[in-house]
N, C-alpha and C positions, 0 to 999 in steps of 0.2 A: 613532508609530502604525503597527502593522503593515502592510506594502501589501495592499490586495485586487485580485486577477487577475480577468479572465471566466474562466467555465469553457466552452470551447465555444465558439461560437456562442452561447448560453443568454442568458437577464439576471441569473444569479447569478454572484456574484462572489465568490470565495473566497481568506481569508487564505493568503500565498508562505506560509507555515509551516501545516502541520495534525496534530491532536493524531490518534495511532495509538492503538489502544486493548488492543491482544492481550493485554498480562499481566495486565488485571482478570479476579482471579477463579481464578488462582492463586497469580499472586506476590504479584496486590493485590490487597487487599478492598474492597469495597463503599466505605466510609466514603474508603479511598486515590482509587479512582476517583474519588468525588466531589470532592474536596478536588484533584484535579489538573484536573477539570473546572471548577471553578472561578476555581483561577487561570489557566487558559487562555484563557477570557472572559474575565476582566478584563485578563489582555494584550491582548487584540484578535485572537484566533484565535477565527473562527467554522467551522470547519472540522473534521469529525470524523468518525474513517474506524473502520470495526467490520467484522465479519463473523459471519455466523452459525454458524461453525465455531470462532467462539473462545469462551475463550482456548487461547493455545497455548501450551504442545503440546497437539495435541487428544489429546481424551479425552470417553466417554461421559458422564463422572462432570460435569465440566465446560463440554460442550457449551450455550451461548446464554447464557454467564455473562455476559460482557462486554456485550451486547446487555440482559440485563435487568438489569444498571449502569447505563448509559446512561439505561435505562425510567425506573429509580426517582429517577434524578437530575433527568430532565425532570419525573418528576408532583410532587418536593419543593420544585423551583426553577422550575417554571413555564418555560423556557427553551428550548420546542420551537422558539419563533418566531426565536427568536437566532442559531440556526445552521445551517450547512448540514451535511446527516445523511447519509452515505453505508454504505451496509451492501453485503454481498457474497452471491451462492447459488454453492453448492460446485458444480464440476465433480466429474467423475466418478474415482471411485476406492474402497475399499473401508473406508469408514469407516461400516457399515452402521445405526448409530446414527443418523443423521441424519435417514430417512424413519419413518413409522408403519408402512408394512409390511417394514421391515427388511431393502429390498434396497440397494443403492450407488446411490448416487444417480447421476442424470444431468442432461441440460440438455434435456430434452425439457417439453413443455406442466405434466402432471403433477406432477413435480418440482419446477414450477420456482415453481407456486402455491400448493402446498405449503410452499413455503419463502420465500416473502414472506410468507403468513401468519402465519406462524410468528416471523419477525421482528419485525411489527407487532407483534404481543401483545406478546412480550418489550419489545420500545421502546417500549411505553407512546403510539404515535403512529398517524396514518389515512396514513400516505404516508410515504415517505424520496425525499429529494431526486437523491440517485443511487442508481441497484441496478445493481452489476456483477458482473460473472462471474468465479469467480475464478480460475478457468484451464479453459484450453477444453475441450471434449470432443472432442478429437482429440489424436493423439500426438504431443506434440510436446516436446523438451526443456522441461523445469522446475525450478526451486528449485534452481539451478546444477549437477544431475546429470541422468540420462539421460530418455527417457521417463514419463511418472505412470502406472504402474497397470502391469495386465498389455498385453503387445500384443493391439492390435484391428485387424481386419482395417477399414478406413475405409472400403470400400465396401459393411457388413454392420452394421458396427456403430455407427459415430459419427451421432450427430445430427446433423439438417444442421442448419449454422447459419441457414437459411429459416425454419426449426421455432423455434429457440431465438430468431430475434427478432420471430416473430409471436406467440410466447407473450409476451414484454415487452412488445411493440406494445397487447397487450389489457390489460397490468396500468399502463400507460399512458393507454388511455383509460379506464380505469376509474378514474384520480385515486389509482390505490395508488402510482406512479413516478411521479416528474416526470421523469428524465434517467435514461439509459443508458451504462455506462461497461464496461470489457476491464478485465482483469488476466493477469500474466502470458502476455503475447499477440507474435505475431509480426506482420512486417510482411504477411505475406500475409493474415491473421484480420483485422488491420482493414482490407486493404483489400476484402475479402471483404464484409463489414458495411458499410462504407459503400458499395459499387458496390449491397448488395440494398434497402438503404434508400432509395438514391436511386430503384431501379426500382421498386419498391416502396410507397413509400409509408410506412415503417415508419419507427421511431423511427431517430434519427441517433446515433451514437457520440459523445460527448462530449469521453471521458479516456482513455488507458489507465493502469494503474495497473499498475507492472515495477521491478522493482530497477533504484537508480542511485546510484551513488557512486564515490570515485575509483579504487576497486579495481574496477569492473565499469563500462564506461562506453559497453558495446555496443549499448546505445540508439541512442547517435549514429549508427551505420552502419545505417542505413535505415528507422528509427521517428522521425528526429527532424525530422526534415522533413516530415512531415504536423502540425506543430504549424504551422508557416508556409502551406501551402498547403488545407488542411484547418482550420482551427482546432481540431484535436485535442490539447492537451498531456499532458504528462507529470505524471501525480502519482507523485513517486519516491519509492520504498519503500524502509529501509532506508539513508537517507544516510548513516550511521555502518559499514554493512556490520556488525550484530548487535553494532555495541560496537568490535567491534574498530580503527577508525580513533580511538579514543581513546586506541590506545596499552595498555591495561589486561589482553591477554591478553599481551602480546609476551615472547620466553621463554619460553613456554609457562604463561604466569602463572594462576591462577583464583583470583580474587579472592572472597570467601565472599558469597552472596547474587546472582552474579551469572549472570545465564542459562544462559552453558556453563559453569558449574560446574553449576549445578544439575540443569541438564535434558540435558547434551550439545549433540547439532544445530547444533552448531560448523563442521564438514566444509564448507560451503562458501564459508568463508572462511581454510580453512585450505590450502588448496592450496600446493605448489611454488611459490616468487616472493613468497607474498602478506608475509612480515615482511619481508623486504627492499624492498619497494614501502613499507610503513608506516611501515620507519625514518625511507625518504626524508621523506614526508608529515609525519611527526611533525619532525623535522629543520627544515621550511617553517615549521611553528605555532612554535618556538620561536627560530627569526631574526627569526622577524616580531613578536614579543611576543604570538600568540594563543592560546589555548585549540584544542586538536588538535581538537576535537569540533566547538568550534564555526566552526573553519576548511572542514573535511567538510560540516558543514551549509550556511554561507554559499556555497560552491563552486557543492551542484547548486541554492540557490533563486538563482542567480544565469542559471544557464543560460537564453536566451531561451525552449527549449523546452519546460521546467518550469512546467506551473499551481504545483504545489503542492510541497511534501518533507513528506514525512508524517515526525515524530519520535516516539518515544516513548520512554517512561521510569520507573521503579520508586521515585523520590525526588521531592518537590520540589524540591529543590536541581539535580537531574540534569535535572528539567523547566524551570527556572531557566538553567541554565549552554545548553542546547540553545536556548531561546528569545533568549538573549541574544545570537544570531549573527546575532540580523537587526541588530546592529548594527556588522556586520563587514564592510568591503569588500574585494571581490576584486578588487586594483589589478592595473593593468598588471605590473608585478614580481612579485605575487606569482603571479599567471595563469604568467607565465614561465616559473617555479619548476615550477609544477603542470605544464606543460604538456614541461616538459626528465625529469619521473621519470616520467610516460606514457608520452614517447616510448624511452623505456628499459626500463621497465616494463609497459606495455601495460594488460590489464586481465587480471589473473591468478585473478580466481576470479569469471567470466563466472557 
């Protein structure tokens, strides 16, 4: 049976594995969606991460597809009560499709109710159990390259985040949020958030939700310790690093039907180091008799500092072989392993 974590402090408790949901709605349809949503419940992952900017790649054409998957799967299977529902409201950047008046969105009050609205409908539900942020409204690195957006002056332009969590605070008491979670966030954003909470009054940080995998593992240097001291963990995005820790680009490989073939958006896993880091990795899964993919995945739900590893995937089979790593352990030996190509490798596409 899969293990179920706290989240938080909170009383829900959510599957170490959870289902990611970005490709409904371009690479997968409707019908695929559901069909992955239901063998995921029937593994025992109640756990289900979305956002109101997908799928991706965004696009207008596609904007809240994956959100009104989800909708349509909860009103056919009744299954609202089964899981824990997490969705996301875009930080700021120029994807002007998102709002009704067709400016860029931000994380100001406005915005932000706007876009839980908007969510609901699509989800077919009165509440989601987490609403995070998906990257802050401040400048700060993101998506393993420089700044998001154009530069803002921070003392003119950024929202405070006072603003951005007494707008939650209200969709909170109002029973549209149970819980509050980060994405894409620094150690300084949460501890920002929790120091106004506490003076405050206002809803408490739960998650943060940040890429982690064996090729970026900069979490540890100063986010992963408020999972211990804070009860804030890690829901880590990306364990596989877009595919790549399976081995399947290496040589500059594109496999037909597979993301960076399809779509690009490759680049931040392709940096300087990072196939020489993968041979190593791949090198470990096949001394040890395991599957690459699902060595990567068992790795970070293994980490003490991990709630969750969000996986996802365009196959059954590929949501099969991902899930099948909660029955993989990372022994002493093979930590070893992992721990002798880090320390030579580091984390090469941060």
């Amino acid at each position: 049976m899969t293990e179920l974590r706290p989240l938080g402090r909170t009383d829900l408790r959510v599957s170490a594995i959870s289902l990611g949901t970005m490709t409904w709605g371009q690479q997968n349809t409707e019908t695929e969606g559901h069909q992955q949503l239901d063998y995921a419940l029937d593994r025992g992952i109640n756990f289900i991460d979305t956002a109101e900017n997908y799928s991706i790649p965004p696009r207008a054409e596609t904007q809240g597809s994956t959100e009104r998957i989800i909708g349509t799967w909860f009103k056919a299977r009744r299954t609202r009560d089964k899981v824990v529902l997490a969705t996301k409201v875009s930080g700021p950047g120029l994807s002007t499709y998102l709002r009704r008046d067709g400016l860029p969105p931000r994380l100001d009050r406005r915005n932000i109710r706007e876009a839980i609205e908007g969510s609901l409908q699509r989800l077919q539900t009165d509440f989601v159990d987490l609403y995070q942020i998906h990257w802050p409204d401040r400048q700060v690195p993101l998506f393993g390259g420089g700044a998001h957006g154009p530069a803002r002056n921070p003392e003119r332009d950024e929202v405070p985040i006072e603003e951005t969590l007494a707008a939650l605070g209200e969709l909170v008491t109002e029973g549209k949020v149970r819980h509050i979670g980060l994405s894409n966030e620094t150690a300084w954003g949460l501890s920002r958030f929790l120091h106004l909470s506490d003076v405050g009054g206002l809803p408490r940080v739960v998650s943060v939700q940040n890429a982690y995998n064996l090729l970026n593992r900069t979490y540890e240097d100063g986010l992963s310790e408020f999972a211990a001291r804070e009860q804030v963990g890690l829901l880590a995005y990306s364990p596989l690093a877009q595919g790549f820790l399976s081995g399947k680009y290496q040589r500059g490989a594109r496999p037909a039907g597979a993301r960076a073939t399809l779509f690009g958006r490759a680049n931040r896993y392709q940096k300087p180091g990072t196939e020489e880091a993968i041979d190593k990795y791949l090198d470990i899964a096949r001394d040890f008799g395991l599957d690459p993919s699902q060595l990567a995945i068992a790795y970070v739900a293994s980490r003490s500092f991990v709630t969750s590893a969000i996986i996802g995937a365009t196959t059954l089979e590929q949501l099969k072989t991902d899930l099948d790593s909660e029955h993989v352990t990372i022994t002493p030996e093979i930590e070893a392993r992992i721990e002798a190509v880090h320390q030579l490798h580091g984390s090469p596409a941060p």
